[in-house]
N, CA, C and O atoms as a Tinker XYZ file with bonds, in Angstrom:
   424  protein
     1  N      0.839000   -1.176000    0.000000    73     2
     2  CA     0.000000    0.000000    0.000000    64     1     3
     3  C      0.886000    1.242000    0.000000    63     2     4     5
     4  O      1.904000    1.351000    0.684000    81     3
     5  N      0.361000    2.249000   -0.905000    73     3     6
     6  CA     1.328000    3.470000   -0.657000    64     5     7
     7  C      0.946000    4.584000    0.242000    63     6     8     9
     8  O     -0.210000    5.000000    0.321000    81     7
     9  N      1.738000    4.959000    0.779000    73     7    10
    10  CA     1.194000    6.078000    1.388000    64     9    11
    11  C      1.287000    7.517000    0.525000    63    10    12    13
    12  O      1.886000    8.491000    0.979000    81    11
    13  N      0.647000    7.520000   -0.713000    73    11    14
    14  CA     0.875000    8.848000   -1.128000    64    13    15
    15  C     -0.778000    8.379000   -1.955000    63    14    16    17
    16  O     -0.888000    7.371000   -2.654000    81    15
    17  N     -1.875000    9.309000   -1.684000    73    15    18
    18  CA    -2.959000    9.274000   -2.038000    64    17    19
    19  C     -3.052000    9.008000   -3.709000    63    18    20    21
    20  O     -2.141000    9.640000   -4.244000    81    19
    21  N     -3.657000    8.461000   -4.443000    73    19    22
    22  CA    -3.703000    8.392000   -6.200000    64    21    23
    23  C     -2.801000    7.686000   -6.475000    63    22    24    25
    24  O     -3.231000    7.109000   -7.473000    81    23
    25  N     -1.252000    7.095000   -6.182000    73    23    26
    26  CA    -0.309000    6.046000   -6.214000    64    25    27
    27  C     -0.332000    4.966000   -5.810000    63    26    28    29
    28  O     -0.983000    4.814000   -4.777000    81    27
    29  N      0.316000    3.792000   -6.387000    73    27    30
    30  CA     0.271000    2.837000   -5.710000    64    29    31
    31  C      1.744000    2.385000   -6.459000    63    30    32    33
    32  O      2.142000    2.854000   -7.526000    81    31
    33  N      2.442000    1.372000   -5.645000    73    31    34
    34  CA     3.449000    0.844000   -5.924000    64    33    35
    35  C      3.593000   -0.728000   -6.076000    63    34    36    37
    36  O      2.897000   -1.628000   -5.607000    81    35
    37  N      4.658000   -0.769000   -6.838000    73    35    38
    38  CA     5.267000   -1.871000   -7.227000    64    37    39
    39  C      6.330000   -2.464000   -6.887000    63    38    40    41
    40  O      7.170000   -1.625000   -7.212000    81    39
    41  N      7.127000   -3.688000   -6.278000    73    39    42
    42  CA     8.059000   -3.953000   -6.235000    64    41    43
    43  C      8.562000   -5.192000   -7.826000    63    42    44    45
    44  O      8.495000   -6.397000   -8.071000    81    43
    45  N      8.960000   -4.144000   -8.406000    73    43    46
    46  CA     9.378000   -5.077000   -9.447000    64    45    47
    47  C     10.877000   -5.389000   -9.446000    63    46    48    49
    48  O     11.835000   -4.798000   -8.949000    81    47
    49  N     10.768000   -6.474000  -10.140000    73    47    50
    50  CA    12.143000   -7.837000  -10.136000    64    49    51
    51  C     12.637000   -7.014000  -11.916000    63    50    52    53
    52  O     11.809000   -6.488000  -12.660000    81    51
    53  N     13.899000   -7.108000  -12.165000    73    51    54
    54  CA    14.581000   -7.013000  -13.764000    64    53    55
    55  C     15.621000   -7.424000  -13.581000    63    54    56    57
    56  O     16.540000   -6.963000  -12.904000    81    55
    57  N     15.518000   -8.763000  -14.459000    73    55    58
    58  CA    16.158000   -9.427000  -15.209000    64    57    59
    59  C     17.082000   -9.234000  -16.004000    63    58    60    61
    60  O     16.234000   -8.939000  -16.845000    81    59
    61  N     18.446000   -9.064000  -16.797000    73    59    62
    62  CA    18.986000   -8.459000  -17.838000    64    61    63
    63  C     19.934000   -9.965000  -17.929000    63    62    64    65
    64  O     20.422000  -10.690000  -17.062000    81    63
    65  N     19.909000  -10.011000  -19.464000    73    63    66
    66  CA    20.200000  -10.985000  -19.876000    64    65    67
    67  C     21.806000  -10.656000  -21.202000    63    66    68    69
    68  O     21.705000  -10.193000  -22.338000    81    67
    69  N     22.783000  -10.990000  -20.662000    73    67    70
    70  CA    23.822000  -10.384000  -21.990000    64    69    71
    71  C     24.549000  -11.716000  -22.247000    63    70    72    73
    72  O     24.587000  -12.787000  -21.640000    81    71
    73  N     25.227000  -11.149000  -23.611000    73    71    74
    74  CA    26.046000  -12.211000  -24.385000    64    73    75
    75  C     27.264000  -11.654000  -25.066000    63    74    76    77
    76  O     27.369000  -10.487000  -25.445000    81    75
    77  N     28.167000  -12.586000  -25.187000    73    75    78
    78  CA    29.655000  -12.035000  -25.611000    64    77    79
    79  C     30.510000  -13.314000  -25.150000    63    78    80    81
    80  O     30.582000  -13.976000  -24.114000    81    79
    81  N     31.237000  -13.352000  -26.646000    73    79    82
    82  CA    32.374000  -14.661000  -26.337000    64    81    83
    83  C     32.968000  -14.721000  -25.395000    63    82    84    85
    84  O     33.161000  -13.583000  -24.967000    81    83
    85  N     33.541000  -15.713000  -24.585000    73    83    86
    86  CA    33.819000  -15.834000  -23.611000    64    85    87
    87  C     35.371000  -15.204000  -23.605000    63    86    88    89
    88  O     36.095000  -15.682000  -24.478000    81    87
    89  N     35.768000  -14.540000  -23.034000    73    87    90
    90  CA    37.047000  -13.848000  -22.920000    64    89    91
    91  C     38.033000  -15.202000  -22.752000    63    90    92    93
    92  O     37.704000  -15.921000  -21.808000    81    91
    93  N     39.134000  -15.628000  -23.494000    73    91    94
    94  CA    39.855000  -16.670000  -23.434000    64    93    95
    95  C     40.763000  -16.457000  -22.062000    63    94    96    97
    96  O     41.346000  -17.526000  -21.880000    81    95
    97  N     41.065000  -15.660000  -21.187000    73    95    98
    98  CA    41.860000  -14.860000  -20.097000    64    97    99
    99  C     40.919000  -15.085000  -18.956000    63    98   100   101
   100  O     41.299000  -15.825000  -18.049000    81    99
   101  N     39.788000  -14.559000  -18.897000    73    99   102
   102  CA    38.952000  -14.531000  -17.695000    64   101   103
   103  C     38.072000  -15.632000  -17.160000    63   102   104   105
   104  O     37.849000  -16.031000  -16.017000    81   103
   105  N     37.689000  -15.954000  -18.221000    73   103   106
   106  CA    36.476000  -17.072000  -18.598000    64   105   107
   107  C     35.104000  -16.359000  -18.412000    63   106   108   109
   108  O     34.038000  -16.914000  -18.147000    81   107
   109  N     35.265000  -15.386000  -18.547000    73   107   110
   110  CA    33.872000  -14.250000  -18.604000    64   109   111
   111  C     33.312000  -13.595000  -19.797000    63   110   112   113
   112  O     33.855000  -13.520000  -20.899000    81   111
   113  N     32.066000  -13.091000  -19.423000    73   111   114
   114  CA    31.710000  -12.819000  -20.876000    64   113   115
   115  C     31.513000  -11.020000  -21.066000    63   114   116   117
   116  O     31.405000  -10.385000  -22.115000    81   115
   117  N     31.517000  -10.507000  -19.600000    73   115   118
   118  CA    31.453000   -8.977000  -18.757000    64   117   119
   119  C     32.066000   -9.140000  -17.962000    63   118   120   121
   120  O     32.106000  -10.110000  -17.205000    81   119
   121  N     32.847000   -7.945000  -17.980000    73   119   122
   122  CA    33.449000   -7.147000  -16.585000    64   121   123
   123  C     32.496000   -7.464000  -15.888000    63   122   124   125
   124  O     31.450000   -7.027000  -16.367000    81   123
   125  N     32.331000   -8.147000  -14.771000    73   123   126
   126  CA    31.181000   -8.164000  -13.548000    64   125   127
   127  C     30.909000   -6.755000  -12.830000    63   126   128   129
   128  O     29.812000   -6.208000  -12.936000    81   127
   129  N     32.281000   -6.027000  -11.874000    73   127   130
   130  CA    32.049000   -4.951000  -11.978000    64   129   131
   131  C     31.621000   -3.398000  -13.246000    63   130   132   133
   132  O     31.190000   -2.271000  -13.004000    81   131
   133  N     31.945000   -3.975000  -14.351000    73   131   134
   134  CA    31.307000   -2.422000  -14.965000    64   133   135
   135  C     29.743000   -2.889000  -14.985000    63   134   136   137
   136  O     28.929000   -2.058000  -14.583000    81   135
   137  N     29.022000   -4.806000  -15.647000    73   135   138
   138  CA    28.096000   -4.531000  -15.405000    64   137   139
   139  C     27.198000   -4.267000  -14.025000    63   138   140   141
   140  O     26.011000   -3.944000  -14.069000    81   139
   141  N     27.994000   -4.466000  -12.725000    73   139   142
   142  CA    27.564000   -4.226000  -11.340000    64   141   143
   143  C     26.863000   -2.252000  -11.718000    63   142   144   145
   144  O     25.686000   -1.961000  -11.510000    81   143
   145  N     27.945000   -1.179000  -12.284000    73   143   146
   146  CA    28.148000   -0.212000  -12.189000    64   145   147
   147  C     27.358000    0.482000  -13.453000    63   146   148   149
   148  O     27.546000    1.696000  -13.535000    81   147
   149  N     26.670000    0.013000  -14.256000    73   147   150
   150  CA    25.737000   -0.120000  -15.626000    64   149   151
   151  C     24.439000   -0.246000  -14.473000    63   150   152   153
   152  O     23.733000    0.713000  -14.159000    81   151
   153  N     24.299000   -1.562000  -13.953000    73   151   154
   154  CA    22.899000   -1.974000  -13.538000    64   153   155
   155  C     22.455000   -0.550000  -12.136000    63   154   156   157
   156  O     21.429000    0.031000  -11.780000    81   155
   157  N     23.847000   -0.534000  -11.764000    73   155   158
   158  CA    23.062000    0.529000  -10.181000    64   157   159
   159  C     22.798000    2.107000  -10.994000    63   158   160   161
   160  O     22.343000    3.149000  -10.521000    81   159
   161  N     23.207000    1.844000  -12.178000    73   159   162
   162  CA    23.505000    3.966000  -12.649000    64   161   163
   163  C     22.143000    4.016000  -13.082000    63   162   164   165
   164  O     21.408000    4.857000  -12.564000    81   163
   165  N     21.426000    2.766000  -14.488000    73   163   166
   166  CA    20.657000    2.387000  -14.872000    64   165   167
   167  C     19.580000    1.937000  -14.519000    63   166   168   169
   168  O     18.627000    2.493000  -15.066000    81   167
   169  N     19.238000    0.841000  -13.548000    73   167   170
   170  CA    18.300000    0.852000  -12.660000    64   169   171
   171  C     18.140000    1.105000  -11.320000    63   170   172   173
   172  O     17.562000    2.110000  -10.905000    81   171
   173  N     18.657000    0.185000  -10.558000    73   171   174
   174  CA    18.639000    1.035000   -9.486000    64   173   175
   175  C     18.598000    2.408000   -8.581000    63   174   176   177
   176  O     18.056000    2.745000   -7.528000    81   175
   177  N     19.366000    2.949000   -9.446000    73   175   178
   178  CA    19.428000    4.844000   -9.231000    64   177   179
   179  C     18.211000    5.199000   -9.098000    63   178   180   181
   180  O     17.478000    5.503000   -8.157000    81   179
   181  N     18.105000    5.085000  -10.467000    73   179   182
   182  CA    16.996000    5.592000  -11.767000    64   181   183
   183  C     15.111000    5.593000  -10.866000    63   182   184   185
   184  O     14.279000    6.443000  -10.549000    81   183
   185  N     15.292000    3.671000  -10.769000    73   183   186
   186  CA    14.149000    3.522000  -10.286000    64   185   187
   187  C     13.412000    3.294000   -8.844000    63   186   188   189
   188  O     12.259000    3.338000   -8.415000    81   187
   189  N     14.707000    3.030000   -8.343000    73   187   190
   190  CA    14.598000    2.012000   -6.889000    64   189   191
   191  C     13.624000    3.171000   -5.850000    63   190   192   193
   192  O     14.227000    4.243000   -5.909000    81   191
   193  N     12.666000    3.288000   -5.162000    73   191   194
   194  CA    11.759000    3.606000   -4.265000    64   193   195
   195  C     11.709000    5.328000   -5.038000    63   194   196   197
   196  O     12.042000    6.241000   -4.282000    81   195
   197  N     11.304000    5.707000   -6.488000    73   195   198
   198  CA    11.309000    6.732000   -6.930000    64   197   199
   199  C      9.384000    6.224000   -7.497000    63   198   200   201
   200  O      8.933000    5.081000   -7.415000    81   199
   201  N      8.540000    7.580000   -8.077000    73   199   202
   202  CA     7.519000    7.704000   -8.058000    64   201   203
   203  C      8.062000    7.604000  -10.063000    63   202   204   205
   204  O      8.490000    8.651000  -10.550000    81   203
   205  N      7.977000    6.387000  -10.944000    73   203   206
   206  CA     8.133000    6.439000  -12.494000    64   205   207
   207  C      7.852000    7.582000  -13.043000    63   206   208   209
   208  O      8.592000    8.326000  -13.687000    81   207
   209  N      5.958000    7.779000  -12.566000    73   207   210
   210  CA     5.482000    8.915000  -13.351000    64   209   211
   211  C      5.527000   10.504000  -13.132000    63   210   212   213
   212  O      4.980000   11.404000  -13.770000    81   211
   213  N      6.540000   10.545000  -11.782000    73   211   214
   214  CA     6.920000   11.831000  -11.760000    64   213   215
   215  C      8.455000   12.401000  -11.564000    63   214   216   217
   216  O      8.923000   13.533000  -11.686000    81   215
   217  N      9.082000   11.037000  -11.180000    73   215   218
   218  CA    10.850000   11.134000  -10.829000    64   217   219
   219  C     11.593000   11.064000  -11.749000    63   218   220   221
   220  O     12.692000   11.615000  -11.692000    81   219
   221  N     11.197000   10.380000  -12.821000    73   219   222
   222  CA    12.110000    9.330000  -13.655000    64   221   223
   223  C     11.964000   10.595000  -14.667000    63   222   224   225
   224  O     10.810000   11.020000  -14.725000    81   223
   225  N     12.632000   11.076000  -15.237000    73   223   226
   226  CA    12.137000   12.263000  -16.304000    64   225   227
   227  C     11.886000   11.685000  -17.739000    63   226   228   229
   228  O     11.258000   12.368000  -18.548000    81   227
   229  N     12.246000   10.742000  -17.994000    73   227   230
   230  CA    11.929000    9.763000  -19.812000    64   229   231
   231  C     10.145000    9.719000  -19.600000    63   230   232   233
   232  O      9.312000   10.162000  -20.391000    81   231
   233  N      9.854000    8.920000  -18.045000    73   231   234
   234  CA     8.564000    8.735000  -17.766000    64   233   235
   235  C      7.536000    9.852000  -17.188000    63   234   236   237
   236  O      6.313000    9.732000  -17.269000    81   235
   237  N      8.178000   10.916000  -16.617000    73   235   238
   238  CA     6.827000   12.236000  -16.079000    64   237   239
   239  C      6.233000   12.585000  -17.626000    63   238   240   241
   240  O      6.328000   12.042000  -18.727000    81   239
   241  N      5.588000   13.757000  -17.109000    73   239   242
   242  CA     4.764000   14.481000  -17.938000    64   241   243
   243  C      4.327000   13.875000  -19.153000    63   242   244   245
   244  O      4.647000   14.448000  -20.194000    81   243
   245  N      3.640000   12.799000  -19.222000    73   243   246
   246  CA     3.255000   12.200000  -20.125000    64   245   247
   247  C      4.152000   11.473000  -20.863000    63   246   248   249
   248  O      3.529000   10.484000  -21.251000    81   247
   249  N      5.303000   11.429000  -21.274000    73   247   250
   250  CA     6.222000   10.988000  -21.645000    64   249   251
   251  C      6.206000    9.368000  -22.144000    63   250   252   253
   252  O      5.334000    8.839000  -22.832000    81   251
   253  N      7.226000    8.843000  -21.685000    73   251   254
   254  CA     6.538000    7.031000  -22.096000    64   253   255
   255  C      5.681000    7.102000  -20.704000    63   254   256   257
   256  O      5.545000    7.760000  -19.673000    81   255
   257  N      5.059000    5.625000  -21.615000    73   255   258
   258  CA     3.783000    4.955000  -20.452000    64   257   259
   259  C      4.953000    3.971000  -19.473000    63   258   260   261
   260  O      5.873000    3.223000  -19.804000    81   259
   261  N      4.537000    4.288000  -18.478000    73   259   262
   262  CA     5.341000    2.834000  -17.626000    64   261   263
   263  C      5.031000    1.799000  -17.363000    63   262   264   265
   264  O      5.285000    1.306000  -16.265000    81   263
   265  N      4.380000    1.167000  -18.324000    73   263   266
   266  CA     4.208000   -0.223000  -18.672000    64   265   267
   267  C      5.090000   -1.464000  -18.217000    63   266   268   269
   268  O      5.963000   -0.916000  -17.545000    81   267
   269  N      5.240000   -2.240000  -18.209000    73   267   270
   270  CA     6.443000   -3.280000  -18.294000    64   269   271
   271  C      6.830000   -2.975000  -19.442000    63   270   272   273
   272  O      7.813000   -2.234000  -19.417000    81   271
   273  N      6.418000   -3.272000  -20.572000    73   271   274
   274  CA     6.743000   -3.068000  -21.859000    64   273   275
   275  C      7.724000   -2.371000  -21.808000    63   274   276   277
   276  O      8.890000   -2.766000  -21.780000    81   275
   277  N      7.145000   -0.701000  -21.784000    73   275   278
   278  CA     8.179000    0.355000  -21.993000    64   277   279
   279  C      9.093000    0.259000  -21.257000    63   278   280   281
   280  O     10.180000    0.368000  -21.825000    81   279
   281  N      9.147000    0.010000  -19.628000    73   279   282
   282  CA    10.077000   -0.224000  -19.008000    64   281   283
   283  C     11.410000   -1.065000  -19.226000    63   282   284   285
   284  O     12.569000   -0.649000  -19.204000    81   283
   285  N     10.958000   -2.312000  -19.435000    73   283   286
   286  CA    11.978000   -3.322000  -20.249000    64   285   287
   287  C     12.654000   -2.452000  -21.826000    63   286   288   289
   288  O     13.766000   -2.536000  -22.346000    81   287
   289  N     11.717000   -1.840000  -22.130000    73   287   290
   290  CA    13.129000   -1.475000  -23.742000    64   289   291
   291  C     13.731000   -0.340000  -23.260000    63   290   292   293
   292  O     14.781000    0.102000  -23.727000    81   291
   293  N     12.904000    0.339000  -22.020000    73   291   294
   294  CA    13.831000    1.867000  -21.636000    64   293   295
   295  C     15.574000    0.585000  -21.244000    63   294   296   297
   296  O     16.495000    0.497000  -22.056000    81   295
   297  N     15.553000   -0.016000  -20.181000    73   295   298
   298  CA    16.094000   -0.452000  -19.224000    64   297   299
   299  C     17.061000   -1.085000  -20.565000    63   298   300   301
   300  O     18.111000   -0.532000  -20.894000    81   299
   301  N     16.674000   -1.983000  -21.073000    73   299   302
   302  CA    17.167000   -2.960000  -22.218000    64   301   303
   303  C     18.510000   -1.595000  -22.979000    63   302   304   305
   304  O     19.695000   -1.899000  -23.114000    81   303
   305  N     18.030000   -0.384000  -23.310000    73   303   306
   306  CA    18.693000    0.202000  -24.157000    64   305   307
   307  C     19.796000    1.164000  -23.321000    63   306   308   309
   308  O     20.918000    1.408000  -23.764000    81   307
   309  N     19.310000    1.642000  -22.101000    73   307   310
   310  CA    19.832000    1.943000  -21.645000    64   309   311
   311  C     21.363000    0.865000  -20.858000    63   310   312   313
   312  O     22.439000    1.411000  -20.615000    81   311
   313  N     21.209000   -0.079000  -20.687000    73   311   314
   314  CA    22.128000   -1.156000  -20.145000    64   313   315
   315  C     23.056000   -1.213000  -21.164000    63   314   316   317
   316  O     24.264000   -1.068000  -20.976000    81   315
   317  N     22.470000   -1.448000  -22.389000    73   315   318
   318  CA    23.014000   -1.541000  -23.856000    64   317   319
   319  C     23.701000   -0.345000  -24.048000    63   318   320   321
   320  O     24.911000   -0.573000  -24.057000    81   319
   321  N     23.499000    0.570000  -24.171000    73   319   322
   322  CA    24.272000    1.892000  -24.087000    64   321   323
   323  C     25.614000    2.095000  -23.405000    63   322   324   325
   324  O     26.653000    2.496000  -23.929000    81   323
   325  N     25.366000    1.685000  -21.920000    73   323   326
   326  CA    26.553000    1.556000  -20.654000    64   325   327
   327  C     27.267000    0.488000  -20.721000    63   326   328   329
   328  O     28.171000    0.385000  -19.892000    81   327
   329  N     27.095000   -0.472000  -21.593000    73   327   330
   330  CA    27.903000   -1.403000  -21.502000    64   329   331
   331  C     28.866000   -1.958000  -22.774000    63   330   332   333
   332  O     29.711000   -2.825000  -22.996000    81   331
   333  N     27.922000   -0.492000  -23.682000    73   331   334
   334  CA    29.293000   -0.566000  -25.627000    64   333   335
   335  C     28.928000   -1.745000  -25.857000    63   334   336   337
   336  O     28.126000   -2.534000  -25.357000    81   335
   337  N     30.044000   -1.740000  -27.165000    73   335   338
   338  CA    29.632000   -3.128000  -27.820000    64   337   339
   339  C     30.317000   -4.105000  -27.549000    63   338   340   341
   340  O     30.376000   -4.900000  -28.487000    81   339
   341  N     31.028000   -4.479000  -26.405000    73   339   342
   342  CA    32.023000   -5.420000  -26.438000    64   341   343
   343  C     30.964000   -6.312000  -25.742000    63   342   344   345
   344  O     31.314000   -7.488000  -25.637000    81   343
   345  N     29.795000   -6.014000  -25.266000    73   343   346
   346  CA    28.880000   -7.603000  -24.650000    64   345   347
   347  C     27.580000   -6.360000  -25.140000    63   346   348   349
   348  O     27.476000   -5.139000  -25.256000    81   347
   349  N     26.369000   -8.157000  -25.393000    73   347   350
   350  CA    25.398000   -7.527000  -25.947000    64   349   351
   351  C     24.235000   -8.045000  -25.113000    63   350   352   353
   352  O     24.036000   -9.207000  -24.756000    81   351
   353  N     23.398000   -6.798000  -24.835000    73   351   354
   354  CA    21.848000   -7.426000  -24.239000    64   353   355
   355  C     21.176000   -7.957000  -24.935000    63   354   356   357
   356  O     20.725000   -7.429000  -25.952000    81   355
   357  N     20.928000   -9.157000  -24.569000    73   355   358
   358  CA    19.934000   -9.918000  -25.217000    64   357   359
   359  C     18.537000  -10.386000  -25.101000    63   358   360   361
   360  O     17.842000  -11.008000  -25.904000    81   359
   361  N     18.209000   -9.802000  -23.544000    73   359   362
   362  CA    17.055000   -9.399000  -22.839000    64   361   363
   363  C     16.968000   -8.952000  -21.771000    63   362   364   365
   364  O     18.040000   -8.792000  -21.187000    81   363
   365  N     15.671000   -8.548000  -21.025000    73   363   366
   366  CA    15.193000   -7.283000  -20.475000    64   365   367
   367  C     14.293000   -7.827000  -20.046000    63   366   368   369
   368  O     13.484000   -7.843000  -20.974000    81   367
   369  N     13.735000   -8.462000  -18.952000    73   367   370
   370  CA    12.403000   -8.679000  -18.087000    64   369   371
   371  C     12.355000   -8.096000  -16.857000    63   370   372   373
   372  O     13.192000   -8.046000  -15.956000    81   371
   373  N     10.775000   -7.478000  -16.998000    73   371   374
   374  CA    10.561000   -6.943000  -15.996000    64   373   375
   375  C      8.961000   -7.468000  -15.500000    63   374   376   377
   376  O      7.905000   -7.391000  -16.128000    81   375
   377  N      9.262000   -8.082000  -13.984000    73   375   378
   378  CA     8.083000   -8.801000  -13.547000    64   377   379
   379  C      7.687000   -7.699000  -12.417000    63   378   380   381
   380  O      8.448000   -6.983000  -11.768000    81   379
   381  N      5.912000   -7.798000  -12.365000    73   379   382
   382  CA     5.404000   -6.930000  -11.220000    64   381   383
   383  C      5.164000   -7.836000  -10.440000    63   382   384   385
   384  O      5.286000   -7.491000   -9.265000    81   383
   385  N      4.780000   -9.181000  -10.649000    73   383   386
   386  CA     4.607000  -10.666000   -9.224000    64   385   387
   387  C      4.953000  -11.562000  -10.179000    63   386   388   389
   388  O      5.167000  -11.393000  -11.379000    81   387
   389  N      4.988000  -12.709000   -9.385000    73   387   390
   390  CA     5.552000  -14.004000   -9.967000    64   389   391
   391  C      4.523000  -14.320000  -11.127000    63   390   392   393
   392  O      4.746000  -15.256000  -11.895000    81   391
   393  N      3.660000  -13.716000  -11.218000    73   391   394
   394  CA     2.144000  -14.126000  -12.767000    64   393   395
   395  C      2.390000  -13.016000  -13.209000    63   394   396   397
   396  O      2.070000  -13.107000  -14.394000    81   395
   397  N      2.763000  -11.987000  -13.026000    73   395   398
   398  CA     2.691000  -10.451000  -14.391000    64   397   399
   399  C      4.537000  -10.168000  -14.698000    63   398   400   401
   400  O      5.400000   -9.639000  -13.997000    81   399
   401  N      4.581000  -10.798000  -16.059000    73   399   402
   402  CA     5.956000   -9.637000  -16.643000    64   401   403
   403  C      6.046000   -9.612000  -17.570000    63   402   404   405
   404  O      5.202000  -10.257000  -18.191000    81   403
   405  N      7.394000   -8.672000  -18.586000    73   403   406
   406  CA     7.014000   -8.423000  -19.745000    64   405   407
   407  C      8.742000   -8.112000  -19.897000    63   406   408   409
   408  O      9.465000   -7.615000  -19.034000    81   407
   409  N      9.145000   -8.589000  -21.326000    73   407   410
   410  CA    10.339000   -8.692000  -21.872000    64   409   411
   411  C     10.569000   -7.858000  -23.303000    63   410   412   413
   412  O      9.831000   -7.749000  -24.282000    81   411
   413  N     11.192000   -7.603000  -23.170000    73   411   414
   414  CA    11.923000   -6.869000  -24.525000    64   413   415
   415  C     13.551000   -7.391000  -24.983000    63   414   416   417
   416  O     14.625000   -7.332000  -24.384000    81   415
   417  N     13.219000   -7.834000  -26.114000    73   415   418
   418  CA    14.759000   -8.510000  -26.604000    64   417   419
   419  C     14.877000   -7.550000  -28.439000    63   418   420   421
   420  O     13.811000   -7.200000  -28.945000    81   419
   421  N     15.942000   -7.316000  -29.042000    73   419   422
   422  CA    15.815000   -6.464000  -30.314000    64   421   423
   423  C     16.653000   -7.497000  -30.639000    63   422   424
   424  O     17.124000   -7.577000  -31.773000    81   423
């Protein structure tokens, strides 16, 4: 329940899913820390106990809908962005309970 009258909240779960040959040196496919430092700039920051439709500035003033949908390709492109091309997202789920979520893969 929220305590802010006309709101209600979500604790949603995201998923991010990447790919990239396995580094013959590391046996990895990401820097663990840059994607640690991608996921907190990108989501966490961004979304973690913030109001979408008025904090997040992509999402206020009418802007995108905050759908799962939209959420997953904001999140998806943005990860993709912070993390260049040397590893690639290959998906993006974002669940509101264990029965509602929604994915974006390009």
């Amino acid at each position: 329940m929220c305590a802010r009258e006309s709101f209600h909240g979500h604790s949603y779960v995201c998923d991010v899913t990447v790919s990239a040959p396995i580094h013959p040196e590391t046996g990895m496919i990401v820097d663990l820390g840059l994607l640690d430092r991608v996921l907190a700039a990108e989501v966490r920051e961004r979304f973690d106990h913030r109001n979408i439709n008025l904090d997040v500035p992509e999402f206020a003033d009418g802007r995108l809908i905050p759908t799962g949908e939209e959420l997953a390709r904001f999140i998806f492109r943005r990860v993709q962005a912070g993390l260049g091309s040397a590893t690639r997202v290959v998906r993006v789920m974002v669940a509101e309970d264990a029965t509602l979520s929604a994915s974006y893969e390009e």
